[in-house]
C-alpha positions as CSV (number, residue, x, y, z in Angstrom):
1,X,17.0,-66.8,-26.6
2,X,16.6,-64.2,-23.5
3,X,17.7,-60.7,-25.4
4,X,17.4,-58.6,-22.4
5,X,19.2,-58.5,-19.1
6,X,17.4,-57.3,-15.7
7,X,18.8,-53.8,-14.3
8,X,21.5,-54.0,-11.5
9,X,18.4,-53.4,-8.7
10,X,16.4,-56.2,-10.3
11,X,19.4,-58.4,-10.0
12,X,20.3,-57.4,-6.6
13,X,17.5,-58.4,-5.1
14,X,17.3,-61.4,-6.7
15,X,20.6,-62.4,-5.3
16,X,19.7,-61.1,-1.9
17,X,16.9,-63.8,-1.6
18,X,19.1,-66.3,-3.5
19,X,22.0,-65.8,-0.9
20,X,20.4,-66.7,1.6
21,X,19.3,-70.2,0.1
22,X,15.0,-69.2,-0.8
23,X,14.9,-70.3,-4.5
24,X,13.7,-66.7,-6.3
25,X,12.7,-66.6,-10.0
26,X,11.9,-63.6,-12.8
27,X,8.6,-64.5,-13.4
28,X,5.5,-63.5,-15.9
29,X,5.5,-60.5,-18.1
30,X,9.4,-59.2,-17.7
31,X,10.2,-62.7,-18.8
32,X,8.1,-62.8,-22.1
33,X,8.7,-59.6,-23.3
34,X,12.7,-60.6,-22.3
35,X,12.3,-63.7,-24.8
36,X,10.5,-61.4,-27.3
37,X,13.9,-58.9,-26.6
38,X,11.3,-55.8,-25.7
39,X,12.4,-53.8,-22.4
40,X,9.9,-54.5,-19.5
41,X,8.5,-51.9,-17.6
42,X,8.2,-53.9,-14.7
43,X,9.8,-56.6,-12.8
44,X,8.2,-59.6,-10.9
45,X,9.8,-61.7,-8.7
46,X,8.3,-65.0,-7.5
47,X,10.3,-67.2,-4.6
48,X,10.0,-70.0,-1.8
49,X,10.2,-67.2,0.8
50,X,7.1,-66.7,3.1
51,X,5.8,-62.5,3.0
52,X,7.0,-62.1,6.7
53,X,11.0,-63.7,5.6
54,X,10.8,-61.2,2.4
55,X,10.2,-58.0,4.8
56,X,13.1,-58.8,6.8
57,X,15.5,-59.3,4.3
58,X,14.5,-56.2,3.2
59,X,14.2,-53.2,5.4
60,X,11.5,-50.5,4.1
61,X,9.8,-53.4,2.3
62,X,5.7,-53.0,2.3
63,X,2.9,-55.6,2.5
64,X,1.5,-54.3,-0.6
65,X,-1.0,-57.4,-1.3
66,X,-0.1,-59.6,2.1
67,X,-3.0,-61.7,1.3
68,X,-1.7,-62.9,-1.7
69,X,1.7,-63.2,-0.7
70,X,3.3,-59.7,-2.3
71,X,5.8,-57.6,-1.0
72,X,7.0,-53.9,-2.7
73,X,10.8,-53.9,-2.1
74,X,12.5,-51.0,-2.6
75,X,16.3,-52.0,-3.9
76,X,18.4,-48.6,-4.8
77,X,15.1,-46.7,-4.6
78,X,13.7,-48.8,-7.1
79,X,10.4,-50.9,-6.1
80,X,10.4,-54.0,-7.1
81,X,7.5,-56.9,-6.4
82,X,7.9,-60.2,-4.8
83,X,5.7,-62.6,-4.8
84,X,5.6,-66.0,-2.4
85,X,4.9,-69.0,-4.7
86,X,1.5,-69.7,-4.0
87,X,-1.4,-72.1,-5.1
88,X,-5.1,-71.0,-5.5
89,X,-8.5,-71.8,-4.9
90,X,-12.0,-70.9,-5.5
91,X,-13.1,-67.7,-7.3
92,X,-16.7,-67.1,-6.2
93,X,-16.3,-63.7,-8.4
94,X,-14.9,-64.7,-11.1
95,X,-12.1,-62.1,-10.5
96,X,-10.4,-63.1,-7.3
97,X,-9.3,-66.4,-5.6
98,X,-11.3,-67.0,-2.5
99,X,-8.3,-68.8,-0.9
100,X,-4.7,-68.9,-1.5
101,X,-1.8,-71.1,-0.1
102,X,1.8,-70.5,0.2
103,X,4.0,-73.4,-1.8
104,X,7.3,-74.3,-2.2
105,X,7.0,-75.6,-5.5
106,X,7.4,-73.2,-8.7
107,X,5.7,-75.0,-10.9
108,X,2.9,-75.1,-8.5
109,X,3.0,-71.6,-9.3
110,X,2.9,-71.3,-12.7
111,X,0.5,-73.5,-13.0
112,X,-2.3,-71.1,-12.1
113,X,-1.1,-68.6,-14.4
114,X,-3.1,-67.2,-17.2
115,X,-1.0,-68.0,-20.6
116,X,1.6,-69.9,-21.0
117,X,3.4,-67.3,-22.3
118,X,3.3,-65.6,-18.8
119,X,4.2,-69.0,-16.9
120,X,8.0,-69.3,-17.9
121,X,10.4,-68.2,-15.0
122,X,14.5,-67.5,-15.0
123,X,16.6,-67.9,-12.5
124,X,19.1,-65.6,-11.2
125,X,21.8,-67.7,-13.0
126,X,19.8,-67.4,-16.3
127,X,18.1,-71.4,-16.1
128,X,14.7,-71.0,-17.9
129,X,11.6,-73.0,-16.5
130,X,9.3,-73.4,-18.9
131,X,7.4,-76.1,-17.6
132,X,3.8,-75.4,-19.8
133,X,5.2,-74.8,-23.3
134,X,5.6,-71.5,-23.1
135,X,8.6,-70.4,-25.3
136,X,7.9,-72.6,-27.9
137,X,4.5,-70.8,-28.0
138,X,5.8,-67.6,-28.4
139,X,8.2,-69.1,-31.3
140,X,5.1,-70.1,-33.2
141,X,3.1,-66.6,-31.8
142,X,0.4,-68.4,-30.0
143,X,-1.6,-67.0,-27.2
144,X,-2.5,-70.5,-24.9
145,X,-4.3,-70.9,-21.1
146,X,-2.2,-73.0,-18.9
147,X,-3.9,-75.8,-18.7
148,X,-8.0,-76.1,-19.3
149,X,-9.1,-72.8,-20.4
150,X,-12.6,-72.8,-19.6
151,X,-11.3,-73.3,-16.0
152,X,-9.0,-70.5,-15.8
153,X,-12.2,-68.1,-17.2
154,X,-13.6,-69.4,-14.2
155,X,-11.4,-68.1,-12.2
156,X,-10.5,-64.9,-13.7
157,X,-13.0,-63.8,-16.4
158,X,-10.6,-60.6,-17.3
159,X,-8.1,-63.1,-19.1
160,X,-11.0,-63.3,-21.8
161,X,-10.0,-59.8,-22.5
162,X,-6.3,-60.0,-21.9
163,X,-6.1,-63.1,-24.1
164,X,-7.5,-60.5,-27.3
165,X,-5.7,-57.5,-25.5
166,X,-2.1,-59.8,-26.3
167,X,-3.1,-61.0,-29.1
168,X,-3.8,-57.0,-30.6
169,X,-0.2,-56.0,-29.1
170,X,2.1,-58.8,-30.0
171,X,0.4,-60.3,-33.1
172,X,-0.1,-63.4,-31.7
173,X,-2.8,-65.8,-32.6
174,X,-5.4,-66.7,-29.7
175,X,-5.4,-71.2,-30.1
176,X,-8.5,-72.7,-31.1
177,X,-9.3,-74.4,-27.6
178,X,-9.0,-70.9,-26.0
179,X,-10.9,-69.0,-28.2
180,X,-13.9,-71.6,-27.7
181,X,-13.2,-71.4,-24.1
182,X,-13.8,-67.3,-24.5
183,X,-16.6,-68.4,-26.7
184,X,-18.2,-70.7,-23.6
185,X,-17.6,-68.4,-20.8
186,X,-18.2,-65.3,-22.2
187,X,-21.4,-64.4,-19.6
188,X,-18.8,-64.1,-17.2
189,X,-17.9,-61.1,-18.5
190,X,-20.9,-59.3,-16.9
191,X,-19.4,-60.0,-13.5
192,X,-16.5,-57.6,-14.3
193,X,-16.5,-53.9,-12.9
194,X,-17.4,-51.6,-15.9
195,X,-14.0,-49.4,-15.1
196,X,-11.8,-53.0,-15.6
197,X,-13.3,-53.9,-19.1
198,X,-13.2,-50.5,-19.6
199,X,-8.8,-50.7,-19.1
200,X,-9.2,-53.8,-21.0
201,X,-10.5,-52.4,-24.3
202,X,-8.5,-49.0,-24.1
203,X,-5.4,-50.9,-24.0
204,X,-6.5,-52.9,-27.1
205,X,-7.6,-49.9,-28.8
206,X,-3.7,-48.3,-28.3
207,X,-2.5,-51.4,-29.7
208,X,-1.8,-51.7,-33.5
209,X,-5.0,-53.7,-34.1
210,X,-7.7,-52.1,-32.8
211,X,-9.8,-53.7,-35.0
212,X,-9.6,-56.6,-32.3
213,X,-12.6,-55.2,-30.8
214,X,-14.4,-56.9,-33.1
215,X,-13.3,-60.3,-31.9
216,X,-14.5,-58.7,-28.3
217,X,-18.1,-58.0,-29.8
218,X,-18.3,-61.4,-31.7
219,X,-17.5,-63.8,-29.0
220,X,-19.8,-61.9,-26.6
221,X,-17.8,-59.8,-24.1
222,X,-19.0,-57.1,-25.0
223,X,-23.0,-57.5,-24.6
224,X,-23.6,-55.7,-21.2
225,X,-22.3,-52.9,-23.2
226,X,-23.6,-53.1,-26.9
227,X,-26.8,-53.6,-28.8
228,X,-27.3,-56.9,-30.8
229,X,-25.4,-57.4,-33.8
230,X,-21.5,-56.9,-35.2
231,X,-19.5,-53.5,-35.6
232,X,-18.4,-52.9,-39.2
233,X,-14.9,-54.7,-39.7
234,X,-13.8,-52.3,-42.4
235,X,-14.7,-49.5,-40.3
236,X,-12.7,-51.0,-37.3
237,X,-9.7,-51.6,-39.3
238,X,-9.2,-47.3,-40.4
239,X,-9.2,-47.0,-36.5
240,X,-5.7,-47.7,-36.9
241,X,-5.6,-44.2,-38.6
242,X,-6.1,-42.5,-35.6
243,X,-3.3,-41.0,-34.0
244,X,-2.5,-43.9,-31.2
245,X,-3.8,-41.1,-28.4
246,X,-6.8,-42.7,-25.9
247,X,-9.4,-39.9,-26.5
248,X,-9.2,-39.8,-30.0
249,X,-9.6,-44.0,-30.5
250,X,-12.4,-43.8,-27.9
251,X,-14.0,-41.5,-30.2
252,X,-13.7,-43.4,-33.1
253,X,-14.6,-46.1,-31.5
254,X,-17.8,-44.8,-30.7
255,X,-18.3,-43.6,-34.1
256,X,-18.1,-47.2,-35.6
257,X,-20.3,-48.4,-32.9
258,X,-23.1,-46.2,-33.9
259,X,-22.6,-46.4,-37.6
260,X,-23.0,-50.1,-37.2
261,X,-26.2,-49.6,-35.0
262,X,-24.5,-51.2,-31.8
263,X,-24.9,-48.4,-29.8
264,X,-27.6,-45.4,-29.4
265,X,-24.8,-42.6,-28.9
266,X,-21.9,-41.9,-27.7
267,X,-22.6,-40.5,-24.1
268,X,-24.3,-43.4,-22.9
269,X,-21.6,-46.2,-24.3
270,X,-19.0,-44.3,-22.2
271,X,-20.7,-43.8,-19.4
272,X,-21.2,-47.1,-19.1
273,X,-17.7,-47.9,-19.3
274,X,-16.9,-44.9,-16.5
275,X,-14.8,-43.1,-19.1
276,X,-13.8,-39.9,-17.6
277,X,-16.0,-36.7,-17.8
278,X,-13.7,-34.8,-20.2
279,X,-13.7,-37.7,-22.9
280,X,-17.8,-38.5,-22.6
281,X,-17.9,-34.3,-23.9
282,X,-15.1,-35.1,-26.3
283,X,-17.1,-37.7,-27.5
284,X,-20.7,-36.6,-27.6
285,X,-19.1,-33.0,-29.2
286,X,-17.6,-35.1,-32.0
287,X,-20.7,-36.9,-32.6
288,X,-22.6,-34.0,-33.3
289,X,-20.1,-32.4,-35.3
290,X,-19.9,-35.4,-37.8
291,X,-23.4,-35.6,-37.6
292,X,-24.1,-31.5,-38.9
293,X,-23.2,-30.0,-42.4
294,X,-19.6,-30.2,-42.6
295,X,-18.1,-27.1,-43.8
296,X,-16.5,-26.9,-46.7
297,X,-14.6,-23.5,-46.2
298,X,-12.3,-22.0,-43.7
299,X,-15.0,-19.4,-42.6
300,X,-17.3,-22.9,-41.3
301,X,-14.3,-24.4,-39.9
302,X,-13.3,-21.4,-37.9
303,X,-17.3,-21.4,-37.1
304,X,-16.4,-24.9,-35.5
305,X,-13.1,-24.1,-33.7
306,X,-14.9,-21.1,-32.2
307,X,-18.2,-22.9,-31.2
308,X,-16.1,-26.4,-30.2
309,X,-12.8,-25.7,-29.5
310,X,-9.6,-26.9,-31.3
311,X,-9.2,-30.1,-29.1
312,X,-12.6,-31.1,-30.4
313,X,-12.4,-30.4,-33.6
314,X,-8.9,-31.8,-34.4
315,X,-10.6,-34.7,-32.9
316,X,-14.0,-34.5,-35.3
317,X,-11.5,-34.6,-38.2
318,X,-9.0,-37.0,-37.5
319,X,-11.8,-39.6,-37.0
320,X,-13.6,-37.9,-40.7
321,X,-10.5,-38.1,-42.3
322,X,-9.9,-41.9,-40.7
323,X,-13.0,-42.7,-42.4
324,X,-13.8,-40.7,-45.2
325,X,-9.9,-40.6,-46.5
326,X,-10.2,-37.0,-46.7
327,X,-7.8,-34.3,-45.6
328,X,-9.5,-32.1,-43.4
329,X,-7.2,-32.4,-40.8
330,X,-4.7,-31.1,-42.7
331,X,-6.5,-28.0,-43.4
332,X,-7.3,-27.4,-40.0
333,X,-3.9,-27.3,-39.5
334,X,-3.5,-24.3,-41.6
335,X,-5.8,-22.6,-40.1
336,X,-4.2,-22.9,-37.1
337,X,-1.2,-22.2,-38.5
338,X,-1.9,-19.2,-40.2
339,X,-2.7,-17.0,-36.9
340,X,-6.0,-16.3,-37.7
341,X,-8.7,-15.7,-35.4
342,X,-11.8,-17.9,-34.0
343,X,-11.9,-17.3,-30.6
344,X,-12.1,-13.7,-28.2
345,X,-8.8,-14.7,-27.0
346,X,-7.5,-14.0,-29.9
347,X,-9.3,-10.7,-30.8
348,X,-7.2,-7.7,-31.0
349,X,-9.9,-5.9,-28.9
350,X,-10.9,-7.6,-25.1
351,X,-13.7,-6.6,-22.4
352,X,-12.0,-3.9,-21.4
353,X,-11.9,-1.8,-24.1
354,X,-15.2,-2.3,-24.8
355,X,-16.4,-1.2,-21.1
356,X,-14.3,2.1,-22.3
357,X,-16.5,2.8,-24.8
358,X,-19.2,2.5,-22.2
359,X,-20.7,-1.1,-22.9
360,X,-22.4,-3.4,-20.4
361,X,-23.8,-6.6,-19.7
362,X,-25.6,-8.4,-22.4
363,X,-24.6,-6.1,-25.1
364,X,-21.1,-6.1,-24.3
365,X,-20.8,-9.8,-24.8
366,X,-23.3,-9.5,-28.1
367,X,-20.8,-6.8,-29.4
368,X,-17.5,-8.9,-28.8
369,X,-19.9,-11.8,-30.6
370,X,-19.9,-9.8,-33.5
371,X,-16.9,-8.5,-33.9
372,X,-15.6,-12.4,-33.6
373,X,-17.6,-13.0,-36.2
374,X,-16.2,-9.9,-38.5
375,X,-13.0,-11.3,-38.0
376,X,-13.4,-15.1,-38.9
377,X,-14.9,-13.6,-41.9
378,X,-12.2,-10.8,-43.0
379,X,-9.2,-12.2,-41.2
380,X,-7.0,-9.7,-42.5
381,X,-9.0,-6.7,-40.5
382,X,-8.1,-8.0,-36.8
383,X,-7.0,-4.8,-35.9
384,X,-7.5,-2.8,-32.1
385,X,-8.5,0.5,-34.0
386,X,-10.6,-0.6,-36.9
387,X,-12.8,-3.4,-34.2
388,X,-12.9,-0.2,-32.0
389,X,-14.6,2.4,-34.3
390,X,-16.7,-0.2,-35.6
391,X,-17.6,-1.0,-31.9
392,X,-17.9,2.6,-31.5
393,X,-20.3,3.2,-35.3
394,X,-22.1,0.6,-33.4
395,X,-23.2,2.2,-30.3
396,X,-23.9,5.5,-32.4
């Protein structure tokens, strides 16, 4: 059933630690996307072998999370995590074990693992242990806790979010008992950094259902973000319109949220979530855009490209067109196209010729306004000598 073989460095330093007799297993993610026969982008390696035994077998290695037991190895300048089996106890935050012991036992291990998806391990000679279920699970595309569900909320209440996250990614189907246990422990959610739920739903939002946010909203995750009530599931499902970029589902996430009375505006819903500087502007731009007459000629789209930008605007009409089912971004692209201008970098006359003709200051920049505007309007006349002797009929 495995459909994907380590690299040569993953396997070399499983056999390092194998050689000299620690037991040392694949573990996690790289196994269940192995099963599923997708390339991982990372490798995990869990073994018997204490932190300080990893670092000597090999040289260069760094503590990276000592605490917990890891180890970045760097195998034919690769890095590569290893992790000491380990047993845990006691999440006080609801993030983080307050204690953790080293084991010798690998089901020990995997038993305080999130899904059981994530708790099947491989051996370097290709012996699966799959001691929760876990493969047949992903046969029959169900997202399961190890063990009692509420419990591991308890101890981690970001696994509410991955649970919906993997479910939106793989296709699977979240299982009754864990759903209720997201259900039931959902107040743990506040306890969560704002920039972690905030990873959390971006990832789910670059996923092929996006609309899973919904199922974020209605089980309560979501309410130290959002006002009362439900987003709009049709609305949620054309996010899956958008081109699968961050900025531009962010966006249109925020435009279904406000549509559906969940949030006030843009600005505020992002900040909250410590989105970046650049996308709160992308955002709060958009929203007044979609919000203002929408033009309905290429003279009022240039008029937005040259107040907004094109960024922002290709935005604006991605999302319109996402919800509307209109084309708009496909004639913004022949605007673009075409060459014509809506901005002074593309005039055929700068600063500098205007200061020749002996304009300053505030009516330098009014003139250049104008002439901008002659242009969007008569595309064809973006020319250095007719813009000058109008900018010189001007001054007269």
């Amino acid at each position: 059933m495995v459909n994907a073989k380590p690299p040569k460095y993953v396997r070399r330093a499983l056999v390092t630690l194998q050689s000299r007799g620690y037991p040392v297993y694949l573990v996690g993610g790289c196994v269940r996307d192995m099963l599923l026969g997708v390339r991982p982008q990372d490798w995990d390696i869990c073994t018997a072998a204490l932190p300080e035994q990893i670092m000597e077998l090999f040289p260069g290695a760094r503590p990276t999370g000592l605490r917990h037991g890891t180890v970045t190895v760097t195998v034919e300048n690769h890095p590569v995590e290893v992790t000491t089996f380990r047993a845990e106890s006691s999440y006080a935050d609801h993030r983080h074990p307050d204690m953790v012991q080293f084991v010798g036992d690998l089901t020990a291990d995997l038993s305080r693992r999130d899904f059981t998806m994530n708790a099947i391990a491989i051996s370097p000679d290709g012996l699966i242990a799959d001691p929760f279920g876990g493969m047949e699970d992903i046969r029959r595309q169900v997202i399961r806790c190890v063990g009692e569900p509420e419990q591991r909320f308890e101890e981690d209440a970001l696994r509410m979010f991955r649970a919906l996250r993997f479910s939106a990614r793989l296709g699977f189907t979240v299982e009754l008992f864990t759903v209720e246990g997201i259900r039931a422990k959902a107040p743990l959610a506040a306890f969560l950094a704002a920039e972690r739920v905030r990873d959390e739903v971006e990832k789910l939002l670059l996923t092929p259902s996006p609309e899973t946010v919904y199922d974020l909203v209605e089980l309560g995750l979501m309410e130290s973000y959002l006002a009362p009530g439900l987003p709009d599931p049709a609305l949620l499902r054309r996010l899956s319109r958008l081109p699968r970029k961050a900025q531009i589902r962010w966006v249109g996430l925020c435009q279904v949220l406000r549509r559906s009375g969940c949030i006030q505006s843009s600005e505020h819903f992002l900040s909250s979530l410590r989105l970046d500087h650049r996308t709160i502007r992308m955002a709060a731009d958009c929203e007044r855009l979609l919000d203002s007459e929408f033009p309905r000629d290429d003279l009022g789209r240039k008029r937005w490209l040259k107040r907004c930008g094109v960024d922002t605007v290709r935005c604006a009409l991605a999302c319109y067109d996402a919800f509307t089912g209109a084309h708009e971004s496909r004639e913004l692209r022949r605007i673009l196209k075409s060459g014509e201008c809506f901005s002074l970098r593309h005039l055929a006359v700068s600063g500098d010729d205007l200061l020749a003709l002996g304009l300053r200051g505030r009516a330098l920049g009014e003139m250049l306004d104008f002439l901008l505007d002659y242009v969007m309007e008569y595309p064809d006349n973006n020319r250095r000598e007719l813009l000058l002797l109008l900018a010189a009929g001007a001054e007269e």
